[in-house]
N, C-alpha and C positions, 0 to 999 in steps of 0.2 A: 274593122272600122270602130273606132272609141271618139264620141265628143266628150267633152269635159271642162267642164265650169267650174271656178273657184269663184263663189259668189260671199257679200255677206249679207246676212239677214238685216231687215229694218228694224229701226229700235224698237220699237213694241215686241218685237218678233226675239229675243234675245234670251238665254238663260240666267238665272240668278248671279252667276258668276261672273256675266258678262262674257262671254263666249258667244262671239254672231261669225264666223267662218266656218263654210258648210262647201263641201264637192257633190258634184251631181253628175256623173255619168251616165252615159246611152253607150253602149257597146251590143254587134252581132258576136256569138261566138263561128266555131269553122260549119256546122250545121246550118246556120243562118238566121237562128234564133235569136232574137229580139232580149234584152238585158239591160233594167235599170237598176242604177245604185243611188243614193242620197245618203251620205255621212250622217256620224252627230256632229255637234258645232264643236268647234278649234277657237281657243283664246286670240290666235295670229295667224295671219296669212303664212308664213312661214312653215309651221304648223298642218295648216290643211294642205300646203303643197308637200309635204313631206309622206301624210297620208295619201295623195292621191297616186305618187310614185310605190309608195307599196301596195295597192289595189293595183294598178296598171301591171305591174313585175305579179299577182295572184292570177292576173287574166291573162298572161300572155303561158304564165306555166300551167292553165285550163285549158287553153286552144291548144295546147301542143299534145297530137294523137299520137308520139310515138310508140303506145303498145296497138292501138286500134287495128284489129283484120279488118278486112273488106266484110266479112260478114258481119261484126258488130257493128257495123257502116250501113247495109242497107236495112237493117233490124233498127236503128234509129232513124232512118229513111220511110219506114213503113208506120213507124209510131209517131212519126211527126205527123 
């Protein structure tokens, strides 16, 4: 599950550049662990949606356990 905001900053809230486009994701990974992100700010909307398509394509090749055995499975099961 990933929520995700492409928000921008209020003006006071902006960098020298002028840069107020910022991503703010909440994502579980397959564990069920809890995961936030917040960017740095993007000139353009454009821009932060482009970043958040490459964080989303980082988290889904994180969730994917294709070497995981079952015992490094319940060994993060017992450390959670």
């Amino acid at each position: 599950m990933v929520i995700i905001s492409i928000r921008q900053a209020k003006n006071n809230d902006c960098t020298k550049d002028g840069s107020s486009w910022f991503v703010d994701l909440a994502y579980k990974d397959l564990l069920g662990k809890r995961h936030r992100y917040h960017s740095k700010k993007f000139a353009t909307r454009r821009e932060a949606k482009g970043h958040e398509a490459e964080y989303k394509m980082k988290i889904k090749n994180q969730n994917e356990f294709t070497d995981l055995t079952f015992k490094d499975l319940i060994q993060e099961h017992y450390q959670y």
